[in-house]
C-alpha positions in Angstrom: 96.0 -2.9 91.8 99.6 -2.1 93.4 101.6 0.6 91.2 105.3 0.7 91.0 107.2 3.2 92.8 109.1 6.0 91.3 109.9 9.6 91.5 106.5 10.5 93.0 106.3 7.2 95.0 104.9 9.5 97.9 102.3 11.4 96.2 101.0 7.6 94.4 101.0 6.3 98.2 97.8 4.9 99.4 96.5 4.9 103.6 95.3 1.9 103.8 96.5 1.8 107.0 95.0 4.5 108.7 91.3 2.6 107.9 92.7 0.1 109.8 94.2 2.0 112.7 90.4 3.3 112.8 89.2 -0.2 113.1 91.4 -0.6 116.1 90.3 2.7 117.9 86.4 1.8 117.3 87.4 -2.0 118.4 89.0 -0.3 122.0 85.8 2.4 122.1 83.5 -0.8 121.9 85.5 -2.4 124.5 85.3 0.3 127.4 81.5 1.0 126.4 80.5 -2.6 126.7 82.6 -2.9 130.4 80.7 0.1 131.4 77.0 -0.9 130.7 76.5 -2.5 134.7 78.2 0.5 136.1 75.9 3.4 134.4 72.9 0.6 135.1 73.7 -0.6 138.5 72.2 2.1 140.7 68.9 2.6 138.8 68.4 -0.4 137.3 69.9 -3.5 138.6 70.3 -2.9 142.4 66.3 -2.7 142.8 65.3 -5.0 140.2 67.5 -7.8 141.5 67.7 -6.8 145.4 71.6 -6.5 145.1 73.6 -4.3 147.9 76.4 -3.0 146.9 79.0 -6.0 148.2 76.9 -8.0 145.5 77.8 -5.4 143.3 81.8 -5.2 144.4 81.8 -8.9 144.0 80.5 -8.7 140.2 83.1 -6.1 139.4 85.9 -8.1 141.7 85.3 -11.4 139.8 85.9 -9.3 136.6 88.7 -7.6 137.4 90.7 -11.1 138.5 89.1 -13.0 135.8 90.6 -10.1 133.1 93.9 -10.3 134.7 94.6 -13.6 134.5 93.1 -13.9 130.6 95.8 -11.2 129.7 98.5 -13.4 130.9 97.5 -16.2 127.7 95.8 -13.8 125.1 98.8 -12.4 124.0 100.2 -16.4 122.9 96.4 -17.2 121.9 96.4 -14.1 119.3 100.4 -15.1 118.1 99.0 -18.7 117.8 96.0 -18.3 115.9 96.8 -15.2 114.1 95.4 -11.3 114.4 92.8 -11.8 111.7 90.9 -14.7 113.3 92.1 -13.8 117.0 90.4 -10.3 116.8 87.2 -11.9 115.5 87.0 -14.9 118.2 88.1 -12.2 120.8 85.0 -9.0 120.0 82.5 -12.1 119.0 83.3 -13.2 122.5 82.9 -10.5 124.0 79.8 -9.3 122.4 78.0 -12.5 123.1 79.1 -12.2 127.0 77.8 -8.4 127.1 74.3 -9.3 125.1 74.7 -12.2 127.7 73.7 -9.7 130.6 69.8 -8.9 129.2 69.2 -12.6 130.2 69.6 -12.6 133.5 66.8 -12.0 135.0 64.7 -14.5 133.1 67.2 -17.0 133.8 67.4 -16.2 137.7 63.8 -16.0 138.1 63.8 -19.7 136.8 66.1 -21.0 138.7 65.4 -19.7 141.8 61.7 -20.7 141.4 63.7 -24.4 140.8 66.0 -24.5 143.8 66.1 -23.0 147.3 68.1 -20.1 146.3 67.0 -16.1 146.9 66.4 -14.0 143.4 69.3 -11.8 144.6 72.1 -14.6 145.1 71.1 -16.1 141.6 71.3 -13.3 139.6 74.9 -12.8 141.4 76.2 -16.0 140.0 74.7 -15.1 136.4 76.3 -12.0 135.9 79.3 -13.5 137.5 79.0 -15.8 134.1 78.4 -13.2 132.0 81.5 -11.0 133.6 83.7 -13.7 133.6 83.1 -13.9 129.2 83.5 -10.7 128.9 86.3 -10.4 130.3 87.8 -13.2 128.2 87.3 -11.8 125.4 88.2 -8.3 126.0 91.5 -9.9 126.9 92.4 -10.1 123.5 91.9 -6.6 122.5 94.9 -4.8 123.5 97.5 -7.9 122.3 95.5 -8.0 119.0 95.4 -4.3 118.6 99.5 -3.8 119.2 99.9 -6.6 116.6 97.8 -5.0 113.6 99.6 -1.7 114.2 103.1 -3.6 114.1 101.9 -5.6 110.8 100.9 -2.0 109.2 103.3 0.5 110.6 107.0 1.1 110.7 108.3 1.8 113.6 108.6 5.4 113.5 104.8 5.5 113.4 103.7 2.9 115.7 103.6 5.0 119.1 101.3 7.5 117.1 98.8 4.5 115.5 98.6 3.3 119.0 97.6 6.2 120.9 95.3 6.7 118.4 93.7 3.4 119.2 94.4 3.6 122.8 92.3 7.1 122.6 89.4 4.6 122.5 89.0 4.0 126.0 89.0 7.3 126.6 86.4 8.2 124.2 84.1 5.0 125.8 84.6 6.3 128.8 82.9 9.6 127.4 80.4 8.0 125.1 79.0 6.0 127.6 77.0 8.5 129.8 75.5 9.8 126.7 73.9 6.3 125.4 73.5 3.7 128.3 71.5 5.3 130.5 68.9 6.9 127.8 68.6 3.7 126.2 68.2 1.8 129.7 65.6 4.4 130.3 63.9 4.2 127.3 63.9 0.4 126.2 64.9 -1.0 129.5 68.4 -2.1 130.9 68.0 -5.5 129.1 68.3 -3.2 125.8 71.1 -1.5 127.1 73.1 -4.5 127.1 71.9 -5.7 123.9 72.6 -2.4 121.7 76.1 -1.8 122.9 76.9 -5.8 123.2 75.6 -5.7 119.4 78.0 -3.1 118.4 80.8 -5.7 118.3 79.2 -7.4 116.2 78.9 -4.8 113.1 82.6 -3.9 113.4 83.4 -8.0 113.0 81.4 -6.8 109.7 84.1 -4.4 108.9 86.7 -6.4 109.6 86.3 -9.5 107.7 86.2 -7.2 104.7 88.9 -4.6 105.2 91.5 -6.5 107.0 94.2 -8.6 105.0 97.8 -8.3 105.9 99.6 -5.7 104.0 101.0 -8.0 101.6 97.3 -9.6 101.0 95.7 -6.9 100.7 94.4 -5.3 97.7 93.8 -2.0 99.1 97.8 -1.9 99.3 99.8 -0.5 96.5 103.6 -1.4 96.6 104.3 1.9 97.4 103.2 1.9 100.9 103.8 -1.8 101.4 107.4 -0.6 100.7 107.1 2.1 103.8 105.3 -0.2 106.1 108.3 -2.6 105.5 111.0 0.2 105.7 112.2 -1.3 109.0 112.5 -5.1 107.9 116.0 -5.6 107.8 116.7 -3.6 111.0 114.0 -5.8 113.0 115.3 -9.2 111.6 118.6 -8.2 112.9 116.7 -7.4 115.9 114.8 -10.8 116.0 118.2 -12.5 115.4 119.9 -10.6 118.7 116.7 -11.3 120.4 116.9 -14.5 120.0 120.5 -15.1 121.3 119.4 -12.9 124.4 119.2 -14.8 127.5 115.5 -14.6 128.8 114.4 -14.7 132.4 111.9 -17.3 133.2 108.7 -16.0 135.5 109.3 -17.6 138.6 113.1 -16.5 138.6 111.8 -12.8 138.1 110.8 -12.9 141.5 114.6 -13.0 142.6 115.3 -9.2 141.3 114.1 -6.1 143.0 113.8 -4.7 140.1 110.8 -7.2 139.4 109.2 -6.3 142.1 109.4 -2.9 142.2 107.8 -2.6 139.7 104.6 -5.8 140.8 104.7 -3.7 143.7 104.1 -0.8 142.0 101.4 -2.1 139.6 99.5 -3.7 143.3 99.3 -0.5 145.2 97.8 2.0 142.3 95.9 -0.3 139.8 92.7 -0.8 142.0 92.2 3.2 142.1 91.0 3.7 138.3 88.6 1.2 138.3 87.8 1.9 141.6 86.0 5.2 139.7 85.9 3.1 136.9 82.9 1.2 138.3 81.1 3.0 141.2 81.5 6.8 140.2 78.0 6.5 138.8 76.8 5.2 141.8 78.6 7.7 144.0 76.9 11.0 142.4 73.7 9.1 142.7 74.2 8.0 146.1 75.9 11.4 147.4 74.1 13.9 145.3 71.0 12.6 143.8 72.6 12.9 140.6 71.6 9.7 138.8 73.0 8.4 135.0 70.3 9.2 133.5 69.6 12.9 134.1 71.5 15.7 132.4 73.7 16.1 135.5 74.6 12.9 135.9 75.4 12.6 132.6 77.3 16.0 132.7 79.6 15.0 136.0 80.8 11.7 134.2 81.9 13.4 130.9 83.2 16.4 132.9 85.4 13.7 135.0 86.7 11.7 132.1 87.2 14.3 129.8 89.5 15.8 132.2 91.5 12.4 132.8 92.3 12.0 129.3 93.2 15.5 128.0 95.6 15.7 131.2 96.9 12.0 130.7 99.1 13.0 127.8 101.6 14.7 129.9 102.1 11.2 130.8 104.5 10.9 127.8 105.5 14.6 127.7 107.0 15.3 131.4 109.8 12.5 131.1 110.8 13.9 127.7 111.0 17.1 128.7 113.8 16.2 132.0 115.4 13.8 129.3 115.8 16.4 126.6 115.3 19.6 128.3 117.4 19.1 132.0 119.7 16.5 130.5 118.3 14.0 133.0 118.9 10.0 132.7 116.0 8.5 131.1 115.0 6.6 134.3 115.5 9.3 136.4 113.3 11.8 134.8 110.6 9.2 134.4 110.6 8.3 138.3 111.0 12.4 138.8 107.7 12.8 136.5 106.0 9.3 138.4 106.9 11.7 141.9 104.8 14.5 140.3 101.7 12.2 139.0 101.7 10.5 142.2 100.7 13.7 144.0 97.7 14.4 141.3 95.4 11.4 143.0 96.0 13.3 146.1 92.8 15.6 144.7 90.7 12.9 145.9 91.0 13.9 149.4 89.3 16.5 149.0 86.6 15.5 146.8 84.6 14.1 149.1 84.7 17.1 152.1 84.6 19.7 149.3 81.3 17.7 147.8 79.5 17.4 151.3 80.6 21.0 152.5 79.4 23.5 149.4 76.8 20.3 148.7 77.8 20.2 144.6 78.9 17.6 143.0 80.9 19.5 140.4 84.2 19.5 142.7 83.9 15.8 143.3 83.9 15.6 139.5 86.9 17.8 138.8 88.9 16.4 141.6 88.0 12.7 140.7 89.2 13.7 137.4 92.7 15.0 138.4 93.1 11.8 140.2 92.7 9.4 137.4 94.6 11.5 135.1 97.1 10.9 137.9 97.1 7.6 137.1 96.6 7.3 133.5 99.9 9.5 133.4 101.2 7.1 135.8 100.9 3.9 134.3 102.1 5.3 131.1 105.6 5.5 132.6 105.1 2.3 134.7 105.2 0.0 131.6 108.3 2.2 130.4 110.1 1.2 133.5 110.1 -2.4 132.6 111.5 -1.8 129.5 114.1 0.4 131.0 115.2 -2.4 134.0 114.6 -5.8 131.8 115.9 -6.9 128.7 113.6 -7.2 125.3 113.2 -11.0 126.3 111.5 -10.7 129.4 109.2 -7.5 129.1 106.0 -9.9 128.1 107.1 -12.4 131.0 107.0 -8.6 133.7 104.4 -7.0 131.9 101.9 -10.0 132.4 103.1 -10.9 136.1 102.8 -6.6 137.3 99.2 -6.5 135.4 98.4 -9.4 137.5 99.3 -7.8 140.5 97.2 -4.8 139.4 94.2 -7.5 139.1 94.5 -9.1 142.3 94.6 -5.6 143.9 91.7 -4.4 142.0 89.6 -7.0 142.9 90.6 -6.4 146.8 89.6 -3.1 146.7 85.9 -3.6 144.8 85.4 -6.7 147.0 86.1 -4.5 149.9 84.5 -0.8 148.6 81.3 -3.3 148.2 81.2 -4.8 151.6 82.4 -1.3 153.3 79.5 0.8 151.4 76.8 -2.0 152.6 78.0 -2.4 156.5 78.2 1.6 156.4 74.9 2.3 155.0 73.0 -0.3 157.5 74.9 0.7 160.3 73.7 4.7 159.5 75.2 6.9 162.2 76.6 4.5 164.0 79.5 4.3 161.8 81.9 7.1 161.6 84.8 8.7 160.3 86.6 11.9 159.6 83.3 13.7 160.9 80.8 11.8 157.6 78.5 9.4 159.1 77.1 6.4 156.8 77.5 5.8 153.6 79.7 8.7 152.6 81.8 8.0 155.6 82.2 4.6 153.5 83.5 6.7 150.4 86.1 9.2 152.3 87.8 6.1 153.4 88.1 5.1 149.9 88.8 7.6 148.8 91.6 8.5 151.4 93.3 5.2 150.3 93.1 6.3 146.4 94.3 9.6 147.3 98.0 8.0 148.8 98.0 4.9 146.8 100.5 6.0 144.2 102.6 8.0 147.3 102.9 4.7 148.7 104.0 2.7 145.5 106.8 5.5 144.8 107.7 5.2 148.0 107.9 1.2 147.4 109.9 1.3 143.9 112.5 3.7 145.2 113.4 2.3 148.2 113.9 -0.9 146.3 115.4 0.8 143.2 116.9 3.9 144.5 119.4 4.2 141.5 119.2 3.4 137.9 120.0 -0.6 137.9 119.1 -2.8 134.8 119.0 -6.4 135.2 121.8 -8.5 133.9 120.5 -12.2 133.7 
């Protein structure tokens, strides 16, 4: 029942809101854990039950990272056409169905390879290639759906909190994961793996077709905080109105700015290096240590890597402040200034791999790794904020979707060619050289080499194209 507000409007207010910003952090934690459940099971499980190298592997992980891209250029429109309620439920049921998807594979390859002239290995390929390519569909819809909720239940002044509290998903999936995929792949089988997690969506589409209603619909509401979620009404109708006067830039006319692509550019050269540990750090303390995903250590690397890329991230949002407010720099200046200084933290990874080989633990690979994607998460918080800062309102979506594109297409070059690189390296053995490693970790210092001046190299790109502060007038 809403109440009226008065004097103690405050004290009568209810947080209905918050449940639902917790439905959107468990939403993004189910998101990263189901994307994860092939990485933590590839070495163990899947590479010997299916006969897979690892540029079978790279091209799984390639075809996902495309295939994601290109859905996050239309789920944004899907979820404003068809509505956050219903969007968010077609978007996780997707999803969930394309991770359960996964335990099937082998019964279905083993069939049709015993039907048609095609090896176990290159079947299975094109099933998980299927079963990637919904996944990624639906975990498209996630982040658009998620900003939209926490618009519909917050005022403005509380929106940046709500949504790194949602955004704190991935990191926490990232975390969770080493604990609960491998034991249960160990313990039920890899099939079960996929199943559980997958299935996870499906309890929290429970949730939400009984908690969520918009604000106004909603019974768990009272008028008092419908009246603070709609503080900002009148200021963003005015908003809407100027918005709508504002010329916007069409996609292909983007392309005639440097601004535009400073910052695709930017997006092409660093986005490949956090999934590059995204998907084959598992398999890297397994292959280079012996540490596999199942054992305590294993385990104990991933967590220790991740946990360090997400407490360090938040200076991602701090450092820029702090030249704005503190040095009295231009906004744009002090974010470039603080992208300068994350750029330099991937530069860890250099040493990973010598530092690794040379004392023969794995725990400096870990910590190192771990600097370098907190690199990048602090990076790419500042990246979106430089479209915002060059473009007008109008044609942020338009940049945003074209620069995570880029990312894609780079992200799928570099697992397409980690894959082939690890598999040419470890059959040609000795043979193959460089930087004094032989093999297979010869295969990984190059990698890593590139991951470790990637973000140097996109700097580098997006100030020599925007050396000064320039916003585009359409």
């Amino acid at each position: 029942m809403r109440t009226t507000t008065g004097g103690s409007a405050k004290d009568l207010m209810s947080n209905w809101r918050w449940w639902i910003c917790s439905l959107l952090f468990f939403a993004t934690t189910i998101n990263y854990m189901d994307r994860q459940v092939l990485s933590l099971t590839y070495e163990e499980f899947i590479k010997p039950q299916f006969h897979w190298t690892d540029a079978d592997y790279g091209t799984v992980t390639s075809f996902f990272s495309i295939f994601y891209a290109f859905a996050c250029l239309f789920a944004g429109k899907f979820i404003d056409w068809i509505g956050t309620r219903k969007g968010y439920i077609i978007s996780i049921i997707v999803w969930s169905v394309g991770a359960c998807m996964h335990a099937f594979c082998g019964v279905a390859a083993l069939k049709v390879s015993g039907l048609v002239a095609l090896s176990f290995s290159t079947v299975s390929v094109y099933l998980f290639l299927l079963c990637r390519g919904v996944l990624a569909l639906g975990e498209s819809g996630n982040f658009p759906a998620a900003i939209k909720v926490t618009a519909e239940y917050f005022p403005k002044k509380d929106r940046a909190f709500a949504t790194s509290i949602f955004n704190a998903g991935a990191s926490v999936g990232a975390l969770v994961a080493p604990l609960c995929i491998p034991p249960l792949a160990k313990a039920l089988g890899w099939e079960w793996a996929f199943i559980i997690i997958g299935g996870l969506g499906f309890v929290w589409v429970f949730f939400w077709i009984f908690m969520y209603k918009k604000p106004e619909e909603s019974k768990q509401v009272n008028q008092a905080e419908l009246e603070y979620i709609h503080q900002d009404d009148a200021e963003e109708a005015a908003e809407k109105a100027a918005l709508a006067q504002e010329k916007s830039i069409p996609m292909l006319q983007c392309l005639k700015y440097r601004q535009a692509w400073a910052v695709i550019l930017g997006k092409f050269f660093s986005d490949g290096v956090w999934w590059f540990f995204l998907f084959w750090a598992p398999s890297y303390f397994d292959n280079q240590f012996g540490a596999k995903s199942t054992t305590a250590l294993g385990q104990l690397l991933l967590i220790t890597l991740y946990s360090i890329s997400s407490i360090l991230s938040i200076f991602g949002g701090y450092l820029p402040k702090f030249f704005v407010e503190k040095k009295g720099m231009h906004p744009f200046d002090g974010r470039m200034l603080s992208m300068l200084i994350f750029a330099f933290f991937p530069m860890c990874a250099l040493l990973a791999q010598p530092l690794g080989v040379s004392l023969n633990s794995p725990w400096w690979p870990a910590i190192l790794i771990g600097l370098s994607a907190a690199g990048h998460q602090a990076w790419s918080a500042n990246m979106y904020s430089i479209v915002s800062d060059l473009f007008p309102k109008s044609t942020i979506g338009t940049l945003t979707g074209m620069a995570s594109l880029a990312g894609g297409i780079a992200t799928m070059a570099i697992q397409k060619i980690a894959g082939n690189l690890f598999t040419f390296a470890e059959n040609a053995g000795s043979a193959f050289t460089f930087m004094g490693f032989e093999g297979k970790p010869a295969g990984y210092f190059i990698i890593f080499c590139y991951c470790g001046v990637a973000y140097l190299i996109s700097w580098a790109v997006m100030k020599a194209l925007i050396p000064r502060y320039k916003p585009v007038q359409p």
